[in-house]
Each structure stands twice: as C-alpha cells, then as structure tokens.
C-alpha positions in Angstrom: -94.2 216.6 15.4 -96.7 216.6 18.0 -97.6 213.8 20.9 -101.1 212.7 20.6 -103.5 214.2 22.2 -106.0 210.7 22.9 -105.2 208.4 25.1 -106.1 205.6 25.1 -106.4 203.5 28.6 -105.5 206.7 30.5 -107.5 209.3 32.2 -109.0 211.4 29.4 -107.3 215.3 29.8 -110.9 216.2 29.0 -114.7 215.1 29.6 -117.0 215.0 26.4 -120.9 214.4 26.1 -120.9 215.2 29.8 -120.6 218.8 30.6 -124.3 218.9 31.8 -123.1 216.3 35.0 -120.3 218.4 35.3 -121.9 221.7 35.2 -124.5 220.0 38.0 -121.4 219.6 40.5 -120.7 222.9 39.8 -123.6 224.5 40.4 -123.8 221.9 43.4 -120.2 223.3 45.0 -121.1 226.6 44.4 -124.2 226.7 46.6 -122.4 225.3 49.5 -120.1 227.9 48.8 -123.0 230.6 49.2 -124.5 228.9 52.0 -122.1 226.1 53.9 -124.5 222.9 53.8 -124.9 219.3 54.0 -125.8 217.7 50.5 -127.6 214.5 52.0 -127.8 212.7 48.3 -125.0 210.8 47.8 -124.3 210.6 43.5 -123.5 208.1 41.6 -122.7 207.9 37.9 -123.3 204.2 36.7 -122.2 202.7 33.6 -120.4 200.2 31.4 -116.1 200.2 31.6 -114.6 202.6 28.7 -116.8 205.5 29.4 -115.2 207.7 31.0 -116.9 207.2 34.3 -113.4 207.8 36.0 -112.4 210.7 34.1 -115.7 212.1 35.0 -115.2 211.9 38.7 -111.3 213.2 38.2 -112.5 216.2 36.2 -115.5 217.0 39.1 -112.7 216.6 41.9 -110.3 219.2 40.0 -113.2 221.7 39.4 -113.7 221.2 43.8 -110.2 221.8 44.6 -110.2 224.8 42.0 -113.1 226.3 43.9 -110.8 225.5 47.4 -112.4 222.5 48.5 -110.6 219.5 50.1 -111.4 216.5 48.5 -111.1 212.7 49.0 -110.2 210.1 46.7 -111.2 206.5 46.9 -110.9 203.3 44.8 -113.2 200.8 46.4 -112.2 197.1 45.7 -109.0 196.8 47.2 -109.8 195.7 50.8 -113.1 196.8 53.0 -114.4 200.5 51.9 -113.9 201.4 55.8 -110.3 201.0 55.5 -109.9 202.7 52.4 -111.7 205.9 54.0 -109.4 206.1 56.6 -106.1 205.5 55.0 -107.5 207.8 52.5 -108.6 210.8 55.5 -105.3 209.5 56.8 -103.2 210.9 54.1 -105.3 213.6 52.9 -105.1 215.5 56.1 -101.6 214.5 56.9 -100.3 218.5 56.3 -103.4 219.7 57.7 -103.2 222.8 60.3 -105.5 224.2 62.6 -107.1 223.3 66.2 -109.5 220.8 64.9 -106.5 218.6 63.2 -105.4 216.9 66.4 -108.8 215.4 67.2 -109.5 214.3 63.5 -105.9 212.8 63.7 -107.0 210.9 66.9 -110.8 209.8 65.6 -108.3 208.7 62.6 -106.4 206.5 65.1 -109.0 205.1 66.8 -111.1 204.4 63.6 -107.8 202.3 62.2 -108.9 199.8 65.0 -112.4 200.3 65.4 -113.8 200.9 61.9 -111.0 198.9 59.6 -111.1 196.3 61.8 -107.2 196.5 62.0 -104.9 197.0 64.5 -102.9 200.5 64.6 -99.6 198.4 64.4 -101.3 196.4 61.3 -100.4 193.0 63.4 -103.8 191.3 65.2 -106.6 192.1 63.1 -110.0 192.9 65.4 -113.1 191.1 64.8 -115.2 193.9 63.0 -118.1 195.6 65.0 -121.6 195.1 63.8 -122.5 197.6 60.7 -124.7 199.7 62.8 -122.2 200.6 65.0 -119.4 201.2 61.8 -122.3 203.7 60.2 -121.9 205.7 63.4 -118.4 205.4 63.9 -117.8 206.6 60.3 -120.3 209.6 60.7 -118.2 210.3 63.7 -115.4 210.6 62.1 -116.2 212.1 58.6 -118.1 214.4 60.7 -114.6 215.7 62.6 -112.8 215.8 58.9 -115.8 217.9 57.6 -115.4 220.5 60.4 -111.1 220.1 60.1 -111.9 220.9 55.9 -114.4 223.5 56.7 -111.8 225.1 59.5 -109.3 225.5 56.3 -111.4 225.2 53.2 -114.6 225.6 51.7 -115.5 222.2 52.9 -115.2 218.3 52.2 -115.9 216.3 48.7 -115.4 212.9 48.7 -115.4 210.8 45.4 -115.9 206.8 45.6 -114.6 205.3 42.4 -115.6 201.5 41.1 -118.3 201.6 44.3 -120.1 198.5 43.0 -116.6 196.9 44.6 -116.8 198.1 47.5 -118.1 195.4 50.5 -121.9 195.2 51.8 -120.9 196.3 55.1 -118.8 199.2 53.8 -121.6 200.6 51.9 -123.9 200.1 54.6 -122.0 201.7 56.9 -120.8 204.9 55.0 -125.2 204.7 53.7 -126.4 205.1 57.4 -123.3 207.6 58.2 -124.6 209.7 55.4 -128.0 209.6 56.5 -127.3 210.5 60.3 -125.3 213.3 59.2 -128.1 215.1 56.5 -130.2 215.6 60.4 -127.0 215.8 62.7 -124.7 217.8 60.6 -126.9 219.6 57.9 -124.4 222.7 58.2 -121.4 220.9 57.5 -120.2 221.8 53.7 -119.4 218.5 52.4 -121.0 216.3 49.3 -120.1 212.6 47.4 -119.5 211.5 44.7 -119.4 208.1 43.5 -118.7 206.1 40.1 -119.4 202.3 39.2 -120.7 199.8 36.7 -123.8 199.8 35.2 -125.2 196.9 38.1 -124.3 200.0 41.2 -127.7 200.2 42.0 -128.4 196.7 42.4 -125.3 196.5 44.4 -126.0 199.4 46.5 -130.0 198.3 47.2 -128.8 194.5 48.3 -126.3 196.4 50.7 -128.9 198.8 52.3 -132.9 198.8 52.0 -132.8 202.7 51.4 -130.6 202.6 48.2 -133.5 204.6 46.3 -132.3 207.8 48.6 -128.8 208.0 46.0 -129.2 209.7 43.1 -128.2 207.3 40.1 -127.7 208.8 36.7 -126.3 206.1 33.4 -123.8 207.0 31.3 -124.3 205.7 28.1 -121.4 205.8 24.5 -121.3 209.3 23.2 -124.0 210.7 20.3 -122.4 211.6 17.1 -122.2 214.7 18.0 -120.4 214.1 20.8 -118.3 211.9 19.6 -117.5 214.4 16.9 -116.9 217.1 19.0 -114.4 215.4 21.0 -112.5 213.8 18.1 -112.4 217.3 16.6 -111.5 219.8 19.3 -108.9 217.4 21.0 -106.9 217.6 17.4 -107.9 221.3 16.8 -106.2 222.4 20.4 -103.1 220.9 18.6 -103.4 223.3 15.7 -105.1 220.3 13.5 -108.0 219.4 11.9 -110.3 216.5 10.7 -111.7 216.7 6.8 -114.9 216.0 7.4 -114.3 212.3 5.1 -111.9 211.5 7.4 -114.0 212.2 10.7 -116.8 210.6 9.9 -114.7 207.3 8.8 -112.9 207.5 12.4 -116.4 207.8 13.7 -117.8 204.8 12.3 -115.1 202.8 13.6 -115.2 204.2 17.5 -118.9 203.9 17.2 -119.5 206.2 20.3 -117.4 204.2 22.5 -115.1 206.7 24.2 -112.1 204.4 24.7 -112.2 203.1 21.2 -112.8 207.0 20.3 -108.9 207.4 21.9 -107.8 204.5 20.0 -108.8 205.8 16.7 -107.9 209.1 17.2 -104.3 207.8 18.5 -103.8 205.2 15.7 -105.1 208.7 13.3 -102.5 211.1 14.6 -99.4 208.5 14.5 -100.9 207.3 11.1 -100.7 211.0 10.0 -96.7 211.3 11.5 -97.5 212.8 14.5 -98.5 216.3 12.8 -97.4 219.8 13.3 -99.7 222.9 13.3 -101.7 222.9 10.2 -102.4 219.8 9.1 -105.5 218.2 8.1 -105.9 214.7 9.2 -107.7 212.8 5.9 -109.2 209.9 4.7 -105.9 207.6 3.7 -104.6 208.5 7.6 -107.7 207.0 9.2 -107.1 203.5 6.8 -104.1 203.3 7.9 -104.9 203.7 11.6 -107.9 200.9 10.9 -105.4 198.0 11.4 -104.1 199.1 14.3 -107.7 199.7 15.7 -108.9 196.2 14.2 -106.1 194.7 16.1 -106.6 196.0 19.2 -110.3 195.5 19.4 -109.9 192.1 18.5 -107.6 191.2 21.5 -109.6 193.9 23.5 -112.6 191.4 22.1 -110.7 188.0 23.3 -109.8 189.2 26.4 -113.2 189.9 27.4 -114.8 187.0 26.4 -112.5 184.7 28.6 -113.8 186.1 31.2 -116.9 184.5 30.8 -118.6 181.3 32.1 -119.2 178.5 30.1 -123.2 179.6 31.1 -122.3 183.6 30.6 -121.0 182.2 26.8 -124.1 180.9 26.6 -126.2 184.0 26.9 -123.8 185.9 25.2 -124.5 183.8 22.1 -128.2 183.9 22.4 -128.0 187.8 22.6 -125.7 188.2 19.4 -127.9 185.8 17.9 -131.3 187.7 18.8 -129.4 191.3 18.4 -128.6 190.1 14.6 -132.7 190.8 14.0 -132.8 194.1 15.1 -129.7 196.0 13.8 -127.7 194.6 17.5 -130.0 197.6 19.0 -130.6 196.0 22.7 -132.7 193.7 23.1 -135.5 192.2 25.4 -133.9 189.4 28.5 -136.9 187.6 27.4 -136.1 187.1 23.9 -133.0 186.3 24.8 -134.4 183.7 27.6 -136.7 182.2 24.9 -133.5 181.7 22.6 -131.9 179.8 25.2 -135.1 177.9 25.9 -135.2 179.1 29.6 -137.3 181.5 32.0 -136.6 185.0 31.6 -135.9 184.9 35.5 -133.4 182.1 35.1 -130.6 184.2 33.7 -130.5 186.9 36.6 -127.7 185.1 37.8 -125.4 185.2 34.5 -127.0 188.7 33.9 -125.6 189.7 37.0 -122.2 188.3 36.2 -121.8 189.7 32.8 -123.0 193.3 34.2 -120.4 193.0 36.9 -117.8 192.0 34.4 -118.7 194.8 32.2 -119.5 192.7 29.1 -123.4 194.3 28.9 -125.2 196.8 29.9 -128.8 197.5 30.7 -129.9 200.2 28.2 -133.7 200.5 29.5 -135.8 198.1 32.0 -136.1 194.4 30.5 -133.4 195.4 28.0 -129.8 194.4 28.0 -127.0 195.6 25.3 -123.1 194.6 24.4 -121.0 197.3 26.4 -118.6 197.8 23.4 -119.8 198.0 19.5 -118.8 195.0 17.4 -119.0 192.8 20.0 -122.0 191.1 18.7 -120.2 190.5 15.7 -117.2 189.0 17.2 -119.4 186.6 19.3 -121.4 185.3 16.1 -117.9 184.8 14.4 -116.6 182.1 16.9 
C-alpha cells in the first residue's frame, strides 16, 4: 500500500502544463545571479481558483531559495498589503546577520508605525499617511532588505499571493515603490512575483494608472496533454501506471481542471487499494472513483453557486443557457446581455463579482467562460 500521490485541496508536490513560466523565473534568477540587477516588472500569473496559481508561485519560490536567494512570502487579503510586507520582512529577517541587519530591523520598526498604520505596541492605530508618501516609505524599506539579502544572499524575491485582495492603497504604494527603485536601485538583485484571479489586472489598473507596466500572463485548465502527463507521471513516480482506457476515462471526468485532476486521481488510487509497485490502474478503478468525484463536484458545484447574487444567478443562467449552443465553449458578454434582455455594458458589475468570486473567467476579450467544467450543466439542472 501506497499514500496517494494527488492531492486534492493542497499545494500540488509538482507544477504541470507550466514549466515554460517556470523555466522563465529561472532563467530570470539566473541572470541576476550573473549580473546583480533590479528586475523593474513586477509578474503576475492571473487565473480562475483550482489552477494551480499558488502551487505555481510555491514551486518558483523553492527553485529561488535553491539558487540561494532570500525570498518573501505574502498572502494579500488579510489586512492592508503594507502590513503584511512588514510582518512578513519582520519575520523573514528575524535570524538575519551582518552589518546591514540593524538598520533593516529599525526601517522595520519605524515602518510598523508609519507604513501599517499601526502602533509598535499594536494599541492606537495611526491615521495612515497619504499613498504617495507609503510608495516611498516602502521603497525605503524594501530597498534596506534588498541590500541586508544581497549582504547574505544572492538577493531578494518576493512573491504576492491572491494580489487581486490586496487594498488600493497597498498596491499603489508597493506600484510607485517598484517604480522608484527600477531608477534608484537598478543594482539591487531583487524581482516579484505575484498570483491572483483572473480580474488582477482590472484590480491592479483601478489601483494605479500605470498597471500596463506589470507583466500579466493567464493561466488557463491544462491541454490533454498536460493533463495526461500529470495524471500519468505522478502514479508512475509511485511505481504505477494508467492503461491507457483507464486514463483517458479519468481524463474526461477532470476535464483539464487541475484540482478536479487531483480528485480523480485520488478517488483512482484509493479505488484501486492504495497500490503497491506494479500495478496498473484500469478502467473498473476509475468507475469506482466516479461517485466519489460526482459527489464532490456536486457539493463543490452548490457551494459555489451560493455565493452568488440573486442578479449574479441571473447571468449565470443566461450564460449556461447561450453556452448550451455552442458545445459550453465561452461565449460573447453580448449574447449573454441580449439573453437577459439588457446592454452588454449593464453586466460589468455582476461580471465583476462573479470574476472576483471565481465562478467565470474571461477566456479572450468580450468572452467570458465557467471556471470549472460541468458547471454549465449544473446551472441548466436547477
């Protein structure tokens, strides 16, 4: 007997259908490495919830620190992005040595009051400064934990997960700090990397007028290929194997979805007895995983459909509806807007919504798609 190797709802051990990003960071880290530099483009990979986006930014910041640079971790959402940045230097450089530490841990200090808006002592909270003035005190500040990294290391990373969370002012302010610093501190070996639903830009350019300067690449559900290879080589590290029947039936239930990939996979492999070295994981295994999977999408289905507005329900209907016509490829806001007897324009509000809650995504310009596969279906059925 052998533990599964999917899993689903947790950070995937592995990246699939995105070694090219992945190899980009590399190359990325590896010329800093070669030449200690300022990369003045902040990243950020945007897509729909379930894939992978995290795991993505968790593989990248393990291929950093493998190459011996210091990286930062953020998860924007809970409280102002300032904040988060300095509890998370704050910690980070807490076991830090060398004679740039002090001053870092001073700017770090300070910035508790002045950029978080907090006191030091957490008690009487500060009326926040203007967002001009928290861009520079930011750069200030990851300026001194750039030169402390670069003192010890082979620099500073910094990844920003769920950044379409974040506050206005905080992405602002850490936009103009990242824009000082390309002129001020262009020798300074440091780089970001951000992650966030498939609306980030939008987010991003309502926060700050020069949101075209990040570089914004969509991740979409995995090809079959892909998906294929994933399935395949997570079981055959495990010393087991997919007949091909049986891989291509676990395929058409995950549809390219990565997280119902792992559930399929995971319902497979306990199906199957949790097998040894060997085995060959067949037809009759992936049945029996199907009600398992059927299950969960279901309540995964329910759950996400509470979450919308009796107006969100509304446009969700009239997509399924229109999606039934063309094979639920995406399809065009307007014929969606003329179902619904309304102005294209007059669903940028619930569009907006849904993107945020993750229940659609926009596949090309004027087009909008379900996040999940089946979802369509489940819609028409209520």
């Amino acid at each position: 007997m052998q533990p599964s190797p999917y899993t689903p709802g947790e950070i995937a051990p592995e990246v699939f259908g995105r070694e090219q990003i992945l190899e980009d960071i590399r190359r990325d880290l590896a010329f800093i490495i070669v030449e200690p530099r300022f990369v003045g483009r902040i990243q950020v990979f945007a897509g729909p919830r379930g894939v992978g986006k995290t795991s993505l930014l968790r593989a990248a910041q393990a291929d950093a620190a493998a190459k011996g640079f210091d990286t930062l971790w953020v998860t924007a959402g809970d409280g102002p992005l300032l904040g988060a940045l300095v509890e998370a230097l704050e910690e980070v450089s807490s076991t830090w040595q060398g004679s740039l530490v002090d001053a870092l841990r001073t700017l770090i200090t300070s910035a508790k009051v002045e950029v978080a808006g907090v006191s030091v002592s957490g008690t009487a909270p500060r009326t926040s400064p203007e967002t001009g003035s928290q861009g520079r005190r930011l750069q200030k500040l990851l300026a001194a934990a750039g030169e402390a990294a670069q003192e010890r290391s082979r620099g500073l990373v910094l990844f920003i997960d769920e950044i379409q969370s974040a506050d206005a002012d905080g992405i602002k302010a850490l936009a103009y700090a990242w824009q000082h610093m390309q002129s001020e501190q262009r020798d300074l070996p440091m780089a970001a990397y951000t992650a966030g639903l498939s609306h980030t830009q939008d987010v991003v350019t309502d926060a700050v007028s020069f949101a075209e300067r990040f570089g914004y690449q969509h991740l979409h559900n995995l090809t079959h290929a892909q998906a294929s290879n994933a399935l395949d080589s997570l079981a055959a590290a495990k010393g087991v194997r997919w007949s091909a029947e049986a891989l291509e039936a676990a395929l058409g239930f995950a549809g390219g979805y990565p997280y119902f990939m792992q559930v399929i996979g995971d319902e497979a492999w306990r199906a199957a007895g949790f097998p040894g070295p060997g085995t060959v994981l067949e037809v009759p295994q992936v049945e029996a995983a199907g009600e398992g999977f059927n299950q969960m999408r279901q309540t995964f289905f329910r759950a996400r459909w509470k979450k919308a507005t009796p107006a969100e329900a509304r446009m969700l209907r009239a997509m399924a509806a229109t999606g039934e016509a063309v094979g639920d490829r995406p399809v065009k806001r307007s014929a969606i807007a003329e179902a619904m007897g309304r102005e294209s324009n007059d669903l940028s509000m619930a569009r907006r919504s849904l993107l945020d809650k993750g229940l659609i995504d926009t596949s090309s310009y004027g087009y909008l798609e379900f996040t999940a596969p089946g979802f369509a279906e489940f819609v028409r059925g209520l």
